[in-house]
C-alpha positions as CSV (number, residue, x, y, z in Angstrom):
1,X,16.8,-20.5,-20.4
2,X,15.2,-17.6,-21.6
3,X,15.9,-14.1,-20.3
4,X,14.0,-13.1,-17.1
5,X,12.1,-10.1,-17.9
6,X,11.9,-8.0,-14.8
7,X,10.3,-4.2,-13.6
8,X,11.7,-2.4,-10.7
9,X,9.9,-0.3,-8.6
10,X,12.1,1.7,-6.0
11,X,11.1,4.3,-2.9
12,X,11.1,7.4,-1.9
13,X,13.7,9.9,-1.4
14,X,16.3,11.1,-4.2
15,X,17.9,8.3,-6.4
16,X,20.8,8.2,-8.4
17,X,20.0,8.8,-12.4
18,X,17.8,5.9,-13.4
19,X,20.7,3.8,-15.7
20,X,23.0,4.2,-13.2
21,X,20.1,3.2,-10.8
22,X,19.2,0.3,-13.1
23,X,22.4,-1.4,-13.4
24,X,23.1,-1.3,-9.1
25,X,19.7,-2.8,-9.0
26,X,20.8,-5.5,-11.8
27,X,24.4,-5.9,-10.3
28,X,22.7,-7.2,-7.1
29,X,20.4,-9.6,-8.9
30,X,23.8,-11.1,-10.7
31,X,25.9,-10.9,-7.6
32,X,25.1,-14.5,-6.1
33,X,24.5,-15.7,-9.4
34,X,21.0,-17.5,-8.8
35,X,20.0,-16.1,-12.4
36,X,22.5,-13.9,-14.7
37,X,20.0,-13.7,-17.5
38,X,18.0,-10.8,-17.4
39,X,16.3,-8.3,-19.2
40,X,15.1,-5.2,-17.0
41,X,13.6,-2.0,-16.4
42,X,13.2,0.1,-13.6
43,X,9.7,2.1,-13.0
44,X,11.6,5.4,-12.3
45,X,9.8,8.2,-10.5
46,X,12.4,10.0,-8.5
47,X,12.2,12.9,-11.0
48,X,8.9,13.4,-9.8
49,X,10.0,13.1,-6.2
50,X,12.6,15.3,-6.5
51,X,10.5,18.2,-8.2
52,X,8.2,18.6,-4.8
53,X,8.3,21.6,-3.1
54,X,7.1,22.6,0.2
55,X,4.3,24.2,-1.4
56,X,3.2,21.1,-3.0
57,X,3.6,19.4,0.0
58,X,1.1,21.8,1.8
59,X,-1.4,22.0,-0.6
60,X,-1.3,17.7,-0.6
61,X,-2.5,18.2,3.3
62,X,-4.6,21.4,2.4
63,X,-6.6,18.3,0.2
64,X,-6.5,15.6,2.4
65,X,-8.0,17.9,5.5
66,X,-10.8,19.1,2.7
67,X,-11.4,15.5,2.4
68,X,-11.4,14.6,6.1
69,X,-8.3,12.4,5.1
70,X,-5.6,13.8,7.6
71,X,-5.3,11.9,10.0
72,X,-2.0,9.9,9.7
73,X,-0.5,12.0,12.5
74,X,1.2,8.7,13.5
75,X,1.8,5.0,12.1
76,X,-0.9,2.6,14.0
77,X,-1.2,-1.4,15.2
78,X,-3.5,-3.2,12.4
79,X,-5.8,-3.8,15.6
80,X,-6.1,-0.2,16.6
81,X,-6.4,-1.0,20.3
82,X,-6.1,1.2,23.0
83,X,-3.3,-0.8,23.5
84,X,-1.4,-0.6,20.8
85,X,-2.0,3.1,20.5
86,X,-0.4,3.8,24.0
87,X,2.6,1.5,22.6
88,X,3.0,3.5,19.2
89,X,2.8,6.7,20.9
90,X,5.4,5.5,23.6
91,X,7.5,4.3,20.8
92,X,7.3,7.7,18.7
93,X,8.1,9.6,21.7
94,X,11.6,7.8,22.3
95,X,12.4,6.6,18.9
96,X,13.9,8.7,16.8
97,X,14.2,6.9,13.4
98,X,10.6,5.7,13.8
99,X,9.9,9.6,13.9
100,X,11.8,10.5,10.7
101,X,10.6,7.0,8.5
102,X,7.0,8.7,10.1
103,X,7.4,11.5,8.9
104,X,8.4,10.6,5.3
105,X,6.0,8.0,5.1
106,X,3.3,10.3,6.1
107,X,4.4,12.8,3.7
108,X,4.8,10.4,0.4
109,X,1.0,9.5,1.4
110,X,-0.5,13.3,1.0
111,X,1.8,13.5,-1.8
112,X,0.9,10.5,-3.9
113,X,-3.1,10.1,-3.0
114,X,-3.4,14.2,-2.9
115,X,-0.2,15.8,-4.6
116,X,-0.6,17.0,-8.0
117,X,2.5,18.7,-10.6
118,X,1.2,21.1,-13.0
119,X,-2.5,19.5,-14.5
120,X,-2.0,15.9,-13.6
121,X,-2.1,14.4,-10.3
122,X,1.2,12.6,-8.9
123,X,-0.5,9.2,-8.3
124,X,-1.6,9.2,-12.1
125,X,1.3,10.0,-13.7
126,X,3.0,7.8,-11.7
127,X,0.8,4.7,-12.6
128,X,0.7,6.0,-16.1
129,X,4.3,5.6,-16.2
130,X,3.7,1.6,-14.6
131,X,0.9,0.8,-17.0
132,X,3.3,1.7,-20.3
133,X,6.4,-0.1,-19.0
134,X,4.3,-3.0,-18.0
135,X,2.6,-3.3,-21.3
136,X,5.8,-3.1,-23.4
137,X,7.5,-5.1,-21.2
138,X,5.6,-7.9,-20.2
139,X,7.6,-8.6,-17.3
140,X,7.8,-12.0,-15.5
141,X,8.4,-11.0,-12.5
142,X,8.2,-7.3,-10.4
143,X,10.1,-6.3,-7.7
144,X,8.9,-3.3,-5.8
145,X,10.9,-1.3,-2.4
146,X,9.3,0.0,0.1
147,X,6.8,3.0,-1.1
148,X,7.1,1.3,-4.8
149,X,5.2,-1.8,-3.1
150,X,2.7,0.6,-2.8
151,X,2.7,1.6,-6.6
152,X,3.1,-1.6,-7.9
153,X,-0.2,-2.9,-5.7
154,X,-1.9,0.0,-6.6
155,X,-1.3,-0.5,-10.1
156,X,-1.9,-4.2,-10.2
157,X,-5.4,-3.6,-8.1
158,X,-6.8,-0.5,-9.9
159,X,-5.2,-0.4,-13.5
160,X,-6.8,-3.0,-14.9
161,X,-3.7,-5.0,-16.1
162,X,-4.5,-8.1,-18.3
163,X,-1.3,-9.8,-18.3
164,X,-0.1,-13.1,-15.9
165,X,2.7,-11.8,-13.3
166,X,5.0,-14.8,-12.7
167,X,6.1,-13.5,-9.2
168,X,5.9,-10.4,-7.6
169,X,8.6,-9.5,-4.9
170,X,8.0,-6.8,-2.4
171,X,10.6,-5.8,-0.1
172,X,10.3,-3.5,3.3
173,X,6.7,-2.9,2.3
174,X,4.3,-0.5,4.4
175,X,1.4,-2.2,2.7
176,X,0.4,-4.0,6.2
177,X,-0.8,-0.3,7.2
178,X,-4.5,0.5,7.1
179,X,-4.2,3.9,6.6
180,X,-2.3,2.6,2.8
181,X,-5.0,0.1,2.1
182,X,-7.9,2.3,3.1
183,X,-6.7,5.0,0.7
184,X,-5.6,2.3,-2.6
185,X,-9.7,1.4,-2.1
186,X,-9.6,-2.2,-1.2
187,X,-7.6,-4.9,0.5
188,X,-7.3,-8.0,-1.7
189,X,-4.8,-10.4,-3.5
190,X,-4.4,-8.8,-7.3
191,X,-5.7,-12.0,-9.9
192,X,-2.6,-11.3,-12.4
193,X,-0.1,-12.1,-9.7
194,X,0.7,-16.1,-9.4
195,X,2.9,-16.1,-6.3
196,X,3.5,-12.7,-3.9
197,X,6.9,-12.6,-1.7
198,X,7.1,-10.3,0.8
199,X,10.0,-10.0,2.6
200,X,10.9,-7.8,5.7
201,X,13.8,-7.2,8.5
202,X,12.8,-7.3,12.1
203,X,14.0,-3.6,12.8
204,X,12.6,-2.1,9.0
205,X,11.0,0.8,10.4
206,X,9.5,1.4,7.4
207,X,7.2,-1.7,7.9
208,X,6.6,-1.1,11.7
209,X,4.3,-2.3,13.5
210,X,2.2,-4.6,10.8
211,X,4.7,-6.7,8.6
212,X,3.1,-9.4,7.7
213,X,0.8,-8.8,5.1
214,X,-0.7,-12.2,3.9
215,X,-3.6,-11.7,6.4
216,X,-4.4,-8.4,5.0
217,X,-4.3,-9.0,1.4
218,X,-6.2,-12.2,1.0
219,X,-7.2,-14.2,-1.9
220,X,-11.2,-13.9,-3.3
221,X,-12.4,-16.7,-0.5
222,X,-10.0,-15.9,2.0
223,X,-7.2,-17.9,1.4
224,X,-3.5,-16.1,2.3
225,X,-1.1,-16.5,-0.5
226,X,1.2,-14.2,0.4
227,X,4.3,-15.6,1.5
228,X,5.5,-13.4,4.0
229,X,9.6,-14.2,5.0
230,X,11.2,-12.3,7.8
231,X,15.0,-11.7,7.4
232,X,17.4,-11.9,10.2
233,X,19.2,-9.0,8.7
234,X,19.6,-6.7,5.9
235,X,23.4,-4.5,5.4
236,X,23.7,-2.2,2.2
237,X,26.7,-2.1,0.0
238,X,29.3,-0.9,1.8
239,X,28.1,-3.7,4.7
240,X,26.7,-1.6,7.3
241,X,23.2,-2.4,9.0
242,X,20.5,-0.6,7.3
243,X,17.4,-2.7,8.0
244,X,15.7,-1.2,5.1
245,X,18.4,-1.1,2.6
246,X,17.3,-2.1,-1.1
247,X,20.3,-4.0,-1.4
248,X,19.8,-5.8,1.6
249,X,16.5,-7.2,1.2
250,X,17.8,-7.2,-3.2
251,X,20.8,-10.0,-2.5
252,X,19.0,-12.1,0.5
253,X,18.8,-15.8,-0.3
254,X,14.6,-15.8,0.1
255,X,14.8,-13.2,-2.9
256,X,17.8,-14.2,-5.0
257,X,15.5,-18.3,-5.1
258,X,12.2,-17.0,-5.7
259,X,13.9,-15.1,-8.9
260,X,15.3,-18.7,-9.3
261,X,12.1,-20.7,-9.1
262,X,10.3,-17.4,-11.4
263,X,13.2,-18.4,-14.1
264,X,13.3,-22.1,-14.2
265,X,9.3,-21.6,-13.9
266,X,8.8,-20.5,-17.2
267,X,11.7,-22.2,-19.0
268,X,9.8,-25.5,-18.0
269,X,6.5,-23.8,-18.9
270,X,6.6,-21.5,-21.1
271,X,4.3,-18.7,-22.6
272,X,3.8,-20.7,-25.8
273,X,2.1,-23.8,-23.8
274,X,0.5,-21.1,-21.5
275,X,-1.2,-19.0,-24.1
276,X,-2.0,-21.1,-27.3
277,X,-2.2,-17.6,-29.1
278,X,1.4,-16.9,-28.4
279,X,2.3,-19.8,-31.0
């Protein structure tokens, strides 16, 4: 079996340096040993992230009010009923970490559809970044946390990538918001994927309230393909519950088999017989 060419795409917040990143990400694909053989790379952007400042920050807003684009002043139901407004503002009021996973959220949106550093804007030299390590790479499979589900669906939707995508595996993903799809332009299954995992703990703040996202992001006549699998759980390394950890959601068994099936997929099948112009 041939080396199972994988992309990382991690969140928000400050990250170790990216090999040091790279091989914790790659020590938790080996660690139950459903595939050992892999060849990876990690879609690194916390340099970026890190080089905000609160001036940056505020002219990201100062755009999106220009634009009339402000308005995330709170996460919101898919349904947008009266209802579930009066249960998300409830909810704010009492819960704490829903307040702080708000506020970064609502902050990595003004800075990725509206930030800019120096000439170029964030989001582009982000997906700039995502188109060259997809096209060298070639990856069989990507595997995107939290905000970097975002990316990765961004990228897929909007960059005009011509390769297949074996699998791609999105863990603690905000994408069931409609504030995120409204803003990435449309809401549809991207044509170079072949299966779509999305995974999710009960209590990921991060994902509250819409986790599911296969009846958001549907195929071209309606079809759901997204295979959406709640956990009953996620810890990080040192085993303590963290219902978003990377970890977590990196070493569950849904995860750790789908990487499976991705790898004994195209051993059975592979590119040669796929693409007659890869003889």
């Amino acid at each position: 079996m041939s080396a199972l060419r994988i992309v990382y795409v991690h969140g928000i917040r400050g990250k170790p340096a990216e090999q040091v990143y790279l091989a914790e990400w790659d020590a938790a694909v080996r660690r139950l040993s459903y595939v050992r053989e892999i060849a990876s790379t990690m879609l690194y952007w916390s340099d970026i992230r890190l080089g905000v400042t609160p001036a940056m920050v505020a002219a990201a807003a100062a755009r999106a009010r220009e634009r009339g684009q402000h308005r995330f002043h709170r996460l919101r139901p898919q349904t947008n009923s009266p209802l579930g407004y009066v249960i998300s503002l409830g909810l704010h009021l009492v819960d704490p970490v829903i307040r702080h996973i708000t506020k970064d959220l609502l902050t990595e949106v003004y800075l990725y559809f509206y930030g800019s550093t120096g000439a170029a804007d964030i989001r582009e030299v982000i997906l700039g970044r995502m188109d060259a390590i997809m096209r060298e790479r070639r990856p069989h499979v990507v595997i995107a946390h939290s905000w970097g589900s975002v990316i990765a669906y961004d990228y897929l939707l909007n960059r005009g990538y011509e390769g297949e995508l074996g699998g791609l595996i999105t863990m603690g993903s905000p994408l069931g918001q409609d504030y995120v799809q409204e803003h990435i332009g449309h809401a549809s299954y991207p044509q170079q994927v072949r299966h779509w995992l999305n995974v999710f703990d009960a209590m990921d703040p991060a994902t509250w309230p819409d986790r599911r996202i296969a009846n958001d992001l549907r195929g071209p006549r309606g079809e759901q393909l997204i295979r959406d699998v709640e956990l009953p759980s996620v810890y990080d390394e040192e085993g303590r519950r963290d219902p978003h950890s990377w970890y977590g959601y990196l070493i569950s068994e849904p995860v750790q088999a789908e990487l499976f099936r991705i790898a004994a997929a195209d051993a059975l099948w592979p590119e040669a017989a796929r693409d007659p112009s890869a003889a």
